[in-house]
Biopython code that builds the backbone (N, CA, C, O; Angstrom):
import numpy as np
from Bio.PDB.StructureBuilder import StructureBuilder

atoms = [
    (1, "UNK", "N", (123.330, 145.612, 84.604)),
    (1, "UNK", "CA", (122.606, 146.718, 84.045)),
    (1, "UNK", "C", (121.859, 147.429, 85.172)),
    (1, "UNK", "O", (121.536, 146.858, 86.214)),
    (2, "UNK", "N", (121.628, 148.588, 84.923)),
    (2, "UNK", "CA", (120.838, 149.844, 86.194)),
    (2, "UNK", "C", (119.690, 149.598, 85.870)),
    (2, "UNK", "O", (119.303, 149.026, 84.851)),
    (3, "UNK", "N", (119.085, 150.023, 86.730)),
    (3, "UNK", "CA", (117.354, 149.765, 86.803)),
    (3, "UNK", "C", (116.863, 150.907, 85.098)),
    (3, "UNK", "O", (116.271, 150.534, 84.085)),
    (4, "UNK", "N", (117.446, 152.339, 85.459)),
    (4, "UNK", "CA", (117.131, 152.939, 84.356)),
    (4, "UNK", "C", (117.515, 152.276, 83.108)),
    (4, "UNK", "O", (116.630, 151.992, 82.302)),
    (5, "UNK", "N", (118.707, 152.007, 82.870)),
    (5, "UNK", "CA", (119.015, 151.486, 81.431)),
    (5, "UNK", "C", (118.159, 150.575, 81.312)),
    (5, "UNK", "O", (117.400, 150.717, 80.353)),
    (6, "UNK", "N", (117.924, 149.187, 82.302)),
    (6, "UNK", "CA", (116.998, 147.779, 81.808)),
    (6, "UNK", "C", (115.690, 148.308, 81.481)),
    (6, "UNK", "O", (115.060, 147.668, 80.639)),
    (7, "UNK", "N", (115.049, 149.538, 82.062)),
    (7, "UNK", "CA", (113.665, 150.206, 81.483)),
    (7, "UNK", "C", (113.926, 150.920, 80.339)),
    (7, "UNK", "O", (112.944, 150.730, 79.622)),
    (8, "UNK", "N", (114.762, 151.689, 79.727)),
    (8, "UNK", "CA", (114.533, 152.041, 78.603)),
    (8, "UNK", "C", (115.120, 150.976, 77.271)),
    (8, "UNK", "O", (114.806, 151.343, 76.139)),
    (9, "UNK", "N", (115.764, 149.977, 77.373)),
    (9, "UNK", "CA", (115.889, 148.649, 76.899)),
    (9, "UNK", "C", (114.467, 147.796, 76.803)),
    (9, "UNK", "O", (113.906, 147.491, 75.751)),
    (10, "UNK", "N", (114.123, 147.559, 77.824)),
    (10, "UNK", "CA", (112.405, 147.454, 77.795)),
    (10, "UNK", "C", (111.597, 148.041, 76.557)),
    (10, "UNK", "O", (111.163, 147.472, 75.556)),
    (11, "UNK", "N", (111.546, 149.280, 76.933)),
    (11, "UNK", "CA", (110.602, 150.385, 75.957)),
    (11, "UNK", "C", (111.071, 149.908, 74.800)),
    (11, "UNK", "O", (110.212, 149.374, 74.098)),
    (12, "UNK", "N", (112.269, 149.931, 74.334)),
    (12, "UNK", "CA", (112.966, 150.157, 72.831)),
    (12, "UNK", "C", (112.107, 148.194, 72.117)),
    (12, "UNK", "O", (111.532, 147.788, 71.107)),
    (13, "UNK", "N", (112.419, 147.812, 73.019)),
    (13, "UNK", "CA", (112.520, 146.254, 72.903)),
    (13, "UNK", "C", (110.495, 145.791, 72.286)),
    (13, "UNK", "O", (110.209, 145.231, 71.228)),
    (14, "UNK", "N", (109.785, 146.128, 73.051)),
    (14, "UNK", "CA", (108.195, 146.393, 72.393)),
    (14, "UNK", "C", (107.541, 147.660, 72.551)),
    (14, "UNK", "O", (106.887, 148.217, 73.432)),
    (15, "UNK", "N", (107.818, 147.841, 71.751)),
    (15, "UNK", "CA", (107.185, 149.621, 71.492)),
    (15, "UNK", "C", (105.375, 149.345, 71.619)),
    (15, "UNK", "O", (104.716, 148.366, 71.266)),
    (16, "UNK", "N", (105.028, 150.383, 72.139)),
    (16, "UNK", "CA", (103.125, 149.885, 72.696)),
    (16, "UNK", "C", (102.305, 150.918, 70.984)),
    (16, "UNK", "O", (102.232, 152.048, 70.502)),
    (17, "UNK", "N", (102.005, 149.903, 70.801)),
    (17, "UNK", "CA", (100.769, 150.067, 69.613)),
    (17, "UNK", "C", (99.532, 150.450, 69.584)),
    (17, "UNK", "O", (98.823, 149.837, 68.786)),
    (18, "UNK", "N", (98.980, 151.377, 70.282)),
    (18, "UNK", "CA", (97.831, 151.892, 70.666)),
    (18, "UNK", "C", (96.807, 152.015, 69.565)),
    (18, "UNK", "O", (95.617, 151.718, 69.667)),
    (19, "UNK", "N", (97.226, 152.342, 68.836)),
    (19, "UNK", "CA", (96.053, 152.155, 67.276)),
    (19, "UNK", "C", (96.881, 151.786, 66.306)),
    (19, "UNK", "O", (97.812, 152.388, 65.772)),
    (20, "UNK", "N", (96.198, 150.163, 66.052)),
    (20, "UNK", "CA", (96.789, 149.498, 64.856)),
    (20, "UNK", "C", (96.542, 150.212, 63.703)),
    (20, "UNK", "O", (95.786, 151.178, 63.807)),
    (21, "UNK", "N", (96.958, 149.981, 62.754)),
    (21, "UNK", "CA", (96.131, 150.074, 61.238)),
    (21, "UNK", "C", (96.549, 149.069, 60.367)),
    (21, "UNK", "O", (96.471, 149.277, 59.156)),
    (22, "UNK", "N", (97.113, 147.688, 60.924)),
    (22, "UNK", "CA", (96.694, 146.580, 60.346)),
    (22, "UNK", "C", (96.039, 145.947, 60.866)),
    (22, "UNK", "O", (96.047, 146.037, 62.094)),
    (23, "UNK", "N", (95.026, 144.864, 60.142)),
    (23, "UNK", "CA", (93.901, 143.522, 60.201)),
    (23, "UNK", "C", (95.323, 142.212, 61.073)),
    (23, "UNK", "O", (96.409, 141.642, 60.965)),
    (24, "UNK", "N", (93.835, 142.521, 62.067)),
    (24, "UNK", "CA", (94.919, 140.985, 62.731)),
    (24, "UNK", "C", (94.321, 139.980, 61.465)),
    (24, "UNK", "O", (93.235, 140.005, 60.885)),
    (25, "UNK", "N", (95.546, 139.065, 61.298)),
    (25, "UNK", "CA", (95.617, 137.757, 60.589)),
    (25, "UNK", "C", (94.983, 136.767, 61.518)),
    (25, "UNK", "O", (95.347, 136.436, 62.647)),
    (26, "UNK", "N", (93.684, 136.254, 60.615)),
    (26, "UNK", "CA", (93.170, 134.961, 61.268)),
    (26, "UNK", "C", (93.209, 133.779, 60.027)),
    (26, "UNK", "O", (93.071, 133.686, 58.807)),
    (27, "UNK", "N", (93.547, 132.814, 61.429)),
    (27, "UNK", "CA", (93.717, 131.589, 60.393)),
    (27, "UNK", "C", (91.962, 130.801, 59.948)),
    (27, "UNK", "O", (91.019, 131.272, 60.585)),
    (28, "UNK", "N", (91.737, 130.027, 59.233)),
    (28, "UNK", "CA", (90.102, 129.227, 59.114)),
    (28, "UNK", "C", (90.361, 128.771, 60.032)),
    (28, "UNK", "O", (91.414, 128.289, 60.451)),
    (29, "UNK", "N", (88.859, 128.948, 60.666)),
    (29, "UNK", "CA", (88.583, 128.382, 61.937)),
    (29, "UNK", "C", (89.150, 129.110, 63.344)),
    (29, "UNK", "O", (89.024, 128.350, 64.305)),
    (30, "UNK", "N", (89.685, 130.281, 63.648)),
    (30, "UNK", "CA", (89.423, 130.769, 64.440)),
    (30, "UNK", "C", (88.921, 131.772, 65.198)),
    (30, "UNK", "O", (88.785, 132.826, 64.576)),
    (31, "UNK", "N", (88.617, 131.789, 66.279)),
    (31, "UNK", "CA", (87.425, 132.865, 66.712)),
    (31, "UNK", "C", (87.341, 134.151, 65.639)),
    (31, "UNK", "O", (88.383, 134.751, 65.376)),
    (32, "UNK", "N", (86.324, 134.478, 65.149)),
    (32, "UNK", "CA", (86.604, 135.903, 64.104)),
    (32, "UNK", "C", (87.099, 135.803, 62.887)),
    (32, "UNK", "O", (87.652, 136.725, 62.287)),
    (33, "UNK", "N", (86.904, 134.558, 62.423)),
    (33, "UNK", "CA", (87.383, 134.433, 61.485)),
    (33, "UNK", "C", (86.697, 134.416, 60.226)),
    (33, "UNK", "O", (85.881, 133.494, 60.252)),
    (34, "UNK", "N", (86.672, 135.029, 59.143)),
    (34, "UNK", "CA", (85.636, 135.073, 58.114)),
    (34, "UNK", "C", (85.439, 134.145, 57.609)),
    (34, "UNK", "O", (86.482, 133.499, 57.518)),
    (35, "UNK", "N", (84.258, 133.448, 57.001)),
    (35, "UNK", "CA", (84.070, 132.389, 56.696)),
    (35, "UNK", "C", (83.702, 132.383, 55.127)),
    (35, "UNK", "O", (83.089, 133.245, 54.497)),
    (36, "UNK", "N", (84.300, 131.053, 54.634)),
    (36, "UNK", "CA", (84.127, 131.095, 53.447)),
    (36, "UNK", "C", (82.632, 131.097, 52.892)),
    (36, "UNK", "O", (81.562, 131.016, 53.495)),
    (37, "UNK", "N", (82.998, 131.248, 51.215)),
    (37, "UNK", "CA", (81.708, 131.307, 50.487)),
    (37, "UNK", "C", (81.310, 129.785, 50.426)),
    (37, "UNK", "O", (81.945, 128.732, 50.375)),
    (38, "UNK", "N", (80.167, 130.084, 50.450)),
    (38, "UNK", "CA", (79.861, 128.213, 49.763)),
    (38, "UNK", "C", (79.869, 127.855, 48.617)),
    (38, "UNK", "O", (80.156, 126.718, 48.241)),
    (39, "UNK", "N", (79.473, 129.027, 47.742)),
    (39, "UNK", "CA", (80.196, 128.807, 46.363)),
    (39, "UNK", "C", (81.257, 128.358, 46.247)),
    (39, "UNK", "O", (81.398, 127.337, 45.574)),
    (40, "UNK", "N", (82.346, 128.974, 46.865)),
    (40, "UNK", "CA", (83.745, 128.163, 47.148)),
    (40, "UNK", "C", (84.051, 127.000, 47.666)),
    (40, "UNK", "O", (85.105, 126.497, 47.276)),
    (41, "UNK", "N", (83.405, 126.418, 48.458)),
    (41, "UNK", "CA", (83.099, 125.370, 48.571)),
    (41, "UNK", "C", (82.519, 124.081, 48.137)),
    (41, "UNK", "O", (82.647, 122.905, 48.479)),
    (42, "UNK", "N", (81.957, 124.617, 47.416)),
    (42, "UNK", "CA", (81.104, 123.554, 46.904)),
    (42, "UNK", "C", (82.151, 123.493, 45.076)),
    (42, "UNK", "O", (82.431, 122.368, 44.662)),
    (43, "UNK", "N", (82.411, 124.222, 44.574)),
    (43, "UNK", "CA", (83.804, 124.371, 43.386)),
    (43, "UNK", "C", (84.123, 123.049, 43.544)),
    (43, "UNK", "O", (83.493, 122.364, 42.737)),
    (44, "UNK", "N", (84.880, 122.378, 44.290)),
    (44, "UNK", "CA", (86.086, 121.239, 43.835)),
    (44, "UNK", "C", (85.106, 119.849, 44.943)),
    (44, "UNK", "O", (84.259, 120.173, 45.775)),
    (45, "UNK", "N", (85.318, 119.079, 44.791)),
    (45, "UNK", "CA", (84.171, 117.649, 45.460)),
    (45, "UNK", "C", (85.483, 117.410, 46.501)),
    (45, "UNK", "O", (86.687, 117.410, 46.242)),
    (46, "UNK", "N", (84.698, 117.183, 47.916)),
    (46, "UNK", "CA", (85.771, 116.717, 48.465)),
    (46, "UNK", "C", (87.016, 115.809, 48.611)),
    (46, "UNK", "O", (87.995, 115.906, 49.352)),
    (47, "UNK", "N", (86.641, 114.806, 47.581)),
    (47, "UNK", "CA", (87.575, 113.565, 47.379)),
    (47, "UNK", "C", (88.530, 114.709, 46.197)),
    (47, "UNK", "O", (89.461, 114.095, 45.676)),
    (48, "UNK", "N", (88.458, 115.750, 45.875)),
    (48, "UNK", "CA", (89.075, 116.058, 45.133)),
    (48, "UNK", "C", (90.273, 117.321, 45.317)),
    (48, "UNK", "O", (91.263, 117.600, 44.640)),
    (49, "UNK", "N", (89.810, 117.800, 46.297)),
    (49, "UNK", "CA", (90.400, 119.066, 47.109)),
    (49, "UNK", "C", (91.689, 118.815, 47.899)),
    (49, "UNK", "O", (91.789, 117.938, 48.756)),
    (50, "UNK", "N", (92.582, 119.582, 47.572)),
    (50, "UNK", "CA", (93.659, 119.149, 47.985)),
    (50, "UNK", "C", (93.969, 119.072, 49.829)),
    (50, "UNK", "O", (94.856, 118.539, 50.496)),
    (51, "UNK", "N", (92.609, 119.982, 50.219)),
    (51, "UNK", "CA", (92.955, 120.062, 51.884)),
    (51, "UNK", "C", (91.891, 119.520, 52.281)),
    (51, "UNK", "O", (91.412, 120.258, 53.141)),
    (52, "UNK", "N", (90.936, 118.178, 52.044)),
    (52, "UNK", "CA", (89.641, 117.780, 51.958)),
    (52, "UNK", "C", (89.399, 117.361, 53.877)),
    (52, "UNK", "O", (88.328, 116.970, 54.340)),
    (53, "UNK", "N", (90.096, 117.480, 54.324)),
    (53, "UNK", "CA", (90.277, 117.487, 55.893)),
    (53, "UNK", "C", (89.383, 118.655, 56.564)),
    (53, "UNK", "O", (88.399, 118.628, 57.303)),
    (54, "UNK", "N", (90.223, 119.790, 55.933)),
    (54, "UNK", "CA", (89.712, 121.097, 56.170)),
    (54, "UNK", "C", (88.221, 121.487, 55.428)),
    (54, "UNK", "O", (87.457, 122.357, 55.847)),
    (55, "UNK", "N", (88.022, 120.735, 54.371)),
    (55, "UNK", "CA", (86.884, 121.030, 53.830)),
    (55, "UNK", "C", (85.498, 120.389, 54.707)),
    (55, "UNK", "O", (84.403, 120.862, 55.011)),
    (56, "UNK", "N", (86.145, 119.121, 54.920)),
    (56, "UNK", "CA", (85.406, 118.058, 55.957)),
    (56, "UNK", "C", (85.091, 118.768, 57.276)),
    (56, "UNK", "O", (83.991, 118.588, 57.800)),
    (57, "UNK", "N", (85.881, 119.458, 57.760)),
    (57, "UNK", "CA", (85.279, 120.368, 58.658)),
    (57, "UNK", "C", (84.627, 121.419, 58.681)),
    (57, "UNK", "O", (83.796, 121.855, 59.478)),
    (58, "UNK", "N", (85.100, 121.848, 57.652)),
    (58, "UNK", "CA", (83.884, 123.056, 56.989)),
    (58, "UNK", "C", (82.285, 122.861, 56.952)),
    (58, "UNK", "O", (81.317, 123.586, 57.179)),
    (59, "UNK", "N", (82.508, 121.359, 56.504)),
    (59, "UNK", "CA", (81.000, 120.979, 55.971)),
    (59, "UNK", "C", (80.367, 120.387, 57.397)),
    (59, "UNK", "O", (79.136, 120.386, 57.410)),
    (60, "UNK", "N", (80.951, 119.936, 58.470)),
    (60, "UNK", "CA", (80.513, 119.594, 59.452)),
    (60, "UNK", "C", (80.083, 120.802, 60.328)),
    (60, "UNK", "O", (78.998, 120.720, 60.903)),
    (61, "UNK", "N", (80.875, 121.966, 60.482)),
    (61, "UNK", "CA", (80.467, 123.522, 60.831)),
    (61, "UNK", "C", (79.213, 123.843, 60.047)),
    (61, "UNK", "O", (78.238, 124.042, 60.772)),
    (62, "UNK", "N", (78.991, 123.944, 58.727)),
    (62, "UNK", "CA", (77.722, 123.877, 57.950)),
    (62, "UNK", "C", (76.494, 123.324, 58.606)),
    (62, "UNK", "O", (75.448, 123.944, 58.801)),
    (63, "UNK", "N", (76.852, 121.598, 59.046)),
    (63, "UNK", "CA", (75.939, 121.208, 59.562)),
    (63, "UNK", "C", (75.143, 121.624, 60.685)),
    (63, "UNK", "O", (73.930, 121.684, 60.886)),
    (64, "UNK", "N", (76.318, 121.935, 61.458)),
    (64, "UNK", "CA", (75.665, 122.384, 62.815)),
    (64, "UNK", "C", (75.029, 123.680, 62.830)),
    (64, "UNK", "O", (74.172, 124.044, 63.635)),
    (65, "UNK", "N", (75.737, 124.650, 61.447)),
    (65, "UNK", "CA", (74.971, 125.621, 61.296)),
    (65, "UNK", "C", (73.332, 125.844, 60.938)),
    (65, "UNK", "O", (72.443, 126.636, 61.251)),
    (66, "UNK", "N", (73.493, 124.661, 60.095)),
    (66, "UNK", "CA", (71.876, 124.928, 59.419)),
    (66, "UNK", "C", (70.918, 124.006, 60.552)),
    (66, "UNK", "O", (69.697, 124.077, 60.690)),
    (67, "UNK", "N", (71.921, 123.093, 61.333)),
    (67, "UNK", "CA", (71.111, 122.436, 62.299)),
    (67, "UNK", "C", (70.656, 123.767, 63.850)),
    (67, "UNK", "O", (69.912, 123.645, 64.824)),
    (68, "UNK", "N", (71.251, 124.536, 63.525)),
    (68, "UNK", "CA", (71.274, 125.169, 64.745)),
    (68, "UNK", "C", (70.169, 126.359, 64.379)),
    (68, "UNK", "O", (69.492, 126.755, 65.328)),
    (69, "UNK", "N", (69.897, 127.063, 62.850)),
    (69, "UNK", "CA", (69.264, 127.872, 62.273)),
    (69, "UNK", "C", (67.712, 127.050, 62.151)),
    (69, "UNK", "O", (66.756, 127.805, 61.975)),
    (70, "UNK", "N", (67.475, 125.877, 62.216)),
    (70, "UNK", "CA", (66.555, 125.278, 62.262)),
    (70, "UNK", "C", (66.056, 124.743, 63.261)),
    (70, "UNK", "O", (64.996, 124.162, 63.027)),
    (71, "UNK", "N", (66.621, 124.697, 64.904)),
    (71, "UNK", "CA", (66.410, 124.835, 65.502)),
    (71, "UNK", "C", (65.613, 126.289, 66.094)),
    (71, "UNK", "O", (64.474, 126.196, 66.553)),
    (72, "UNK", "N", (66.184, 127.350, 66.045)),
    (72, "UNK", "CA", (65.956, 128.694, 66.211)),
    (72, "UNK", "C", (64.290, 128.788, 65.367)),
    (72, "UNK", "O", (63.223, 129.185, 65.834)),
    (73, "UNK", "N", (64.586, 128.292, 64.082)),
    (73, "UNK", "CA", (63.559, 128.698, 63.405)),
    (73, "UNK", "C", (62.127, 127.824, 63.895)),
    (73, "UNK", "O", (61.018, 128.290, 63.633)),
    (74, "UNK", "N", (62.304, 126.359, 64.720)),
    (74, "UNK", "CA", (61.590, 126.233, 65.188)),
    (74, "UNK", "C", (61.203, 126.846, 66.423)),
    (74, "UNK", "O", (59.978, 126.913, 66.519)),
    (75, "UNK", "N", (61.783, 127.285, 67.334)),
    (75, "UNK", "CA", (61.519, 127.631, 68.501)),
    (75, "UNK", "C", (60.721, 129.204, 67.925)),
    (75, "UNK", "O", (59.984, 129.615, 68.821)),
    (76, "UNK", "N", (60.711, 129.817, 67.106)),
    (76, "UNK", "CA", (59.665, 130.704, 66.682)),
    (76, "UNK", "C", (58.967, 130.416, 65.915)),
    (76, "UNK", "O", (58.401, 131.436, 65.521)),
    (77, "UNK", "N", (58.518, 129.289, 65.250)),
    (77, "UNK", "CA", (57.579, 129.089, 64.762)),
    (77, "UNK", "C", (56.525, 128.717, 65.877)),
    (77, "UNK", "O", (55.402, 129.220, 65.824)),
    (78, "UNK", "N", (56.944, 127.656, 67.100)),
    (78, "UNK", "CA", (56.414, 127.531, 68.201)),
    (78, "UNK", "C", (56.057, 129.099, 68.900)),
    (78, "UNK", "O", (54.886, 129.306, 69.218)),
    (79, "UNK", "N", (56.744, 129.821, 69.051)),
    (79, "UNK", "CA", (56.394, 131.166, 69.704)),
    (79, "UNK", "C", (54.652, 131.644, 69.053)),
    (79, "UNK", "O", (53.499, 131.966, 69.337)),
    (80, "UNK", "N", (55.678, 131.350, 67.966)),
    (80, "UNK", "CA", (54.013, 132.387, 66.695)),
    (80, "UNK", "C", (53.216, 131.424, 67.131)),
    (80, "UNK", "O", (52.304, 131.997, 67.727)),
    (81, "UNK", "N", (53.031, 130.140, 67.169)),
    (81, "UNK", "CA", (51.423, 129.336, 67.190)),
    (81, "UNK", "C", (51.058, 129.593, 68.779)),
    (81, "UNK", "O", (49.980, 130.157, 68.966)),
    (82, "UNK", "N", (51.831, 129.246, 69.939)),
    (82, "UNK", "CA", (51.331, 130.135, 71.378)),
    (82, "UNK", "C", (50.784, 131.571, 71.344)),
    (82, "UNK", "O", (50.169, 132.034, 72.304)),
    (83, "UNK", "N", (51.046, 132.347, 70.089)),
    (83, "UNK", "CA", (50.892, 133.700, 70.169)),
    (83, "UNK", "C", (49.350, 133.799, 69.985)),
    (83, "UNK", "O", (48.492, 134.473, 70.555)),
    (84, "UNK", "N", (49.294, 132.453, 68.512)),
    (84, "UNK", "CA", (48.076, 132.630, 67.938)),
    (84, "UNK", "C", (47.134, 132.220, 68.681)),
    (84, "UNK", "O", (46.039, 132.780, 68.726)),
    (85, "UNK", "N", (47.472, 131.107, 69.411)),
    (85, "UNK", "CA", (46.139, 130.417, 70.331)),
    (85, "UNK", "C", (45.657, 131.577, 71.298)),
    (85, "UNK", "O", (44.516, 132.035, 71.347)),
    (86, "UNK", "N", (46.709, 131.950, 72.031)),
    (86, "UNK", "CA", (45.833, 133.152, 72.919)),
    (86, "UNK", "C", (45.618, 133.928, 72.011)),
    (86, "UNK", "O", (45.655, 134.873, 72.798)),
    (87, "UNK", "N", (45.343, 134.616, 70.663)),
    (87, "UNK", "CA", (44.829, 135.506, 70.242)),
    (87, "UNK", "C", (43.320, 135.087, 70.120)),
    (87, "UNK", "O", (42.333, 135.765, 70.409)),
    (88, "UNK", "N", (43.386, 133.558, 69.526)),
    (88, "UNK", "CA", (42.040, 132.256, 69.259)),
    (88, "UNK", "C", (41.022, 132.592, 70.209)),
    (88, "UNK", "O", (39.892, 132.980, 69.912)),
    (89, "UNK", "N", (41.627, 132.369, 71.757)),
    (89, "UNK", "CA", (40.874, 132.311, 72.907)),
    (89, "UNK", "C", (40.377, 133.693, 73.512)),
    (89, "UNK", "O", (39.301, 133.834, 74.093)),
    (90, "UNK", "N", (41.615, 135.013, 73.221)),
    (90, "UNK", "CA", (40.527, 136.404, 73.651)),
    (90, "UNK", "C", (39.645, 136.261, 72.230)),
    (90, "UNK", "O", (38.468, 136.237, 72.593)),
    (91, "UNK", "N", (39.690, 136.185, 71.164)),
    (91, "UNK", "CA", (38.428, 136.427, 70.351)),
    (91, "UNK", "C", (37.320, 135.487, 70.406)),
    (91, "UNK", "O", (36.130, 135.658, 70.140)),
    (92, "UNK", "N", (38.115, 134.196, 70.909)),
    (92, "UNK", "CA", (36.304, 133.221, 71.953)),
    (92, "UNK", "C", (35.437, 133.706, 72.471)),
    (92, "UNK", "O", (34.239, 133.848, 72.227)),
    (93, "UNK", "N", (36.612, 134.185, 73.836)),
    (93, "UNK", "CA", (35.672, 135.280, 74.840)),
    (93, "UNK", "C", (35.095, 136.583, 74.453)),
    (93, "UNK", "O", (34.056, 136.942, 75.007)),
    (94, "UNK", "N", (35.543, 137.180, 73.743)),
    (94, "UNK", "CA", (35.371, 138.006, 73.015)),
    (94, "UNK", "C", (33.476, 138.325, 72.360)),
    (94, "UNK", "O", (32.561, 139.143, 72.454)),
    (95, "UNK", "N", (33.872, 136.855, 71.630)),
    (95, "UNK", "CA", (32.744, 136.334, 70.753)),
    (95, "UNK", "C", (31.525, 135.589, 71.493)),
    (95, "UNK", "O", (30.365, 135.390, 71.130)),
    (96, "UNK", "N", (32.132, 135.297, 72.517)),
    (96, "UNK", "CA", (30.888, 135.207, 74.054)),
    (96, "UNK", "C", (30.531, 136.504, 74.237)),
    (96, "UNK", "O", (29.470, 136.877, 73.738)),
    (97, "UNK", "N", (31.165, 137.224, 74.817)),
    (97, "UNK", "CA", (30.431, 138.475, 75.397)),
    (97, "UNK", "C", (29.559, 139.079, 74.098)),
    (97, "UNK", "O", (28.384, 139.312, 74.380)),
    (98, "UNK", "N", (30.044, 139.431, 72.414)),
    (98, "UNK", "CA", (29.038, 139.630, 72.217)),
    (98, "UNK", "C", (27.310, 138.958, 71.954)),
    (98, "UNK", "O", (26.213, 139.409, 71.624)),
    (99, "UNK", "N", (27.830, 137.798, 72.287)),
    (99, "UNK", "CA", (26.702, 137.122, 71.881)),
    (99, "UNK", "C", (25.647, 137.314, 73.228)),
    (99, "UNK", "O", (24.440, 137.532, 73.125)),
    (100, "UNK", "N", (26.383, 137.182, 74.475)),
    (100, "UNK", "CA", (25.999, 137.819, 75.740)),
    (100, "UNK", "C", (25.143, 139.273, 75.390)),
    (100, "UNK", "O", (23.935, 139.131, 75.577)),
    (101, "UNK", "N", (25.470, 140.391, 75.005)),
    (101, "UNK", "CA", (25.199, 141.662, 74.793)),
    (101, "UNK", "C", (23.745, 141.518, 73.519)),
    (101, "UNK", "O", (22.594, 141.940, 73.634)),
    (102, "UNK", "N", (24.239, 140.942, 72.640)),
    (102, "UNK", "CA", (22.878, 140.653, 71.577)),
    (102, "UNK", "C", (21.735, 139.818, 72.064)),
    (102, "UNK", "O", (20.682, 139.880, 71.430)),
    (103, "UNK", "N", (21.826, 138.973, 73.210)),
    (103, "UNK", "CA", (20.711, 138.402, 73.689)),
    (103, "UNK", "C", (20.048, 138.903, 74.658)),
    (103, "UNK", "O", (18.909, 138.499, 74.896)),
    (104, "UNK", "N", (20.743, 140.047, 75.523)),
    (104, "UNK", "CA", (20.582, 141.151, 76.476)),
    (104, "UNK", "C", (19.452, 142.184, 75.784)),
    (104, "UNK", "O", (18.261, 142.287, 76.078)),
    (105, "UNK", "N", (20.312, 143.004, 74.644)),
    (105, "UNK", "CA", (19.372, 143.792, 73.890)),
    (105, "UNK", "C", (17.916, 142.986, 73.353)),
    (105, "UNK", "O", (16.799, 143.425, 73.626)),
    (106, "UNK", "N", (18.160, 141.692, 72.517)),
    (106, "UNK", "CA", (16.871, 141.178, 72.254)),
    (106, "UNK", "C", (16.145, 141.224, 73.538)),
    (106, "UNK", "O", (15.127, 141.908, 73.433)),
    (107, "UNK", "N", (16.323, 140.737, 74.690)),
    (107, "UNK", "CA", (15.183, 140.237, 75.699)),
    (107, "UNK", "C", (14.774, 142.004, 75.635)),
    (107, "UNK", "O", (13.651, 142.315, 75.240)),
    (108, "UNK", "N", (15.633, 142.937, 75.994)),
    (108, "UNK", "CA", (15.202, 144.749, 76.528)),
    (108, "UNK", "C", (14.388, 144.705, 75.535)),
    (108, "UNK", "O", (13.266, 144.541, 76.013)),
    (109, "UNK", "N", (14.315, 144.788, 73.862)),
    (109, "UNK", "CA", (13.447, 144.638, 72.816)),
    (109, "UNK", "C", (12.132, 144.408, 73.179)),
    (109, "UNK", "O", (11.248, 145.259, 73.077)),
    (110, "UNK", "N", (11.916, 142.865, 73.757)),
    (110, "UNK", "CA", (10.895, 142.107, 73.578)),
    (110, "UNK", "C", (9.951, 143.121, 74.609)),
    (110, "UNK", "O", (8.838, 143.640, 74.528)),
    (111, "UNK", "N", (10.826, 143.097, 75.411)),
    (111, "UNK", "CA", (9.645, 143.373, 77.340)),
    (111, "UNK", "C", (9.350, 145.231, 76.595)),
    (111, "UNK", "O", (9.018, 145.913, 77.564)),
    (112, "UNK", "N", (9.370, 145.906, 75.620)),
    (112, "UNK", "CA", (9.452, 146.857, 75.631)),
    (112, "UNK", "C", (7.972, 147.462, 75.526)),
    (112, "UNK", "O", (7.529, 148.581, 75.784)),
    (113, "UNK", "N", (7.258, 146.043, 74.946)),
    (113, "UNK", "CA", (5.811, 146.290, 74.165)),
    (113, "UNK", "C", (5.459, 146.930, 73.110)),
    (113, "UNK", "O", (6.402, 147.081, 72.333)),
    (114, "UNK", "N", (4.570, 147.330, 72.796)),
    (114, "UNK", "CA", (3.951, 148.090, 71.388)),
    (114, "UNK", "C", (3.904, 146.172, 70.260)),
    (114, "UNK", "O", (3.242, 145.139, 70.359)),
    (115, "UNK", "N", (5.077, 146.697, 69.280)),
    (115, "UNK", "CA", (5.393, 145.757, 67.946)),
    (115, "UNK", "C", (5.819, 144.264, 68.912)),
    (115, "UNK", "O", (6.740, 144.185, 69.725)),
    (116, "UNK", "N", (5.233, 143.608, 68.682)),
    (116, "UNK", "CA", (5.810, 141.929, 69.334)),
    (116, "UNK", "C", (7.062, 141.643, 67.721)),
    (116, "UNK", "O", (6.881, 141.797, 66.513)),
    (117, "UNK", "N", (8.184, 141.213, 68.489)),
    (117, "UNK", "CA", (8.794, 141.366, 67.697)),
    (117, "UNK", "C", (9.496, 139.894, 67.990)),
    (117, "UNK", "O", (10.407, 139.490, 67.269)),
]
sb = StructureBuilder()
sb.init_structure("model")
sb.init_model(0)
sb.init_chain("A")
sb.init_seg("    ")
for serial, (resi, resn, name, xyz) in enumerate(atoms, 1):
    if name == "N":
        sb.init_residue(resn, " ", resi, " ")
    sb.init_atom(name, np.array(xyz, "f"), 0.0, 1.0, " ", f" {name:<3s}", serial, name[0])
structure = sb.get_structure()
């Protein structure tokens, strides 16, 4: 075969698809793959399900999910209480200086004379 013919044999052979307009097919469990309901899941008991393998992994993905969402959710609950303590400690200082400023004005008060107050 000529170089030209084996290239347009080529072309004919996978035509280039530049904009699909079908859904790539994913199988459970791979990257991108939509995940079931848990309603659906939870429907038939695993000893009872005919693919209870696949369900068994489902529920182990679950785990790590809610183990991993509870992780997260601690690491901001920790955030918020660091947030709060330094908020604790400027309104300490805070609550020093005015007490600083009100014992300032009393003494200016006192030394002022006239009313002993």
């Amino acid at each position: 075969m000529t170089r030209p013919a084996l290239i347009r044999v080529l072309k004919t052979a996978a035509p280039r698809r530049l904009l699909s307009t079908t859904a790539k097919a994913m199988a459970a469990g791979d990257t991108g793959a939509a995940r079931p309901a848990a309603s659906a899941l939870r429907e038939l008991p695993a000893s009872r399900s005919p693919c209870s393998s696949i369900s068994n992994a489902l529920d182990r993905r679950d785990a790590f999910t809610r183990r991993e969402r509870s992780a997260e959710e601690m690491y901001i609950r920790q955030e918020e209480r660091n947030k709060l303590l330094q908020l604790k400690e400027k309104l300490k200082a805070q609550r020093k200086h005015i007490d600083e400023l009100d014992k300032h004005i009393d003494d200016l008060t006192k030394n002022q004379g006239g009313e002993h107050n």
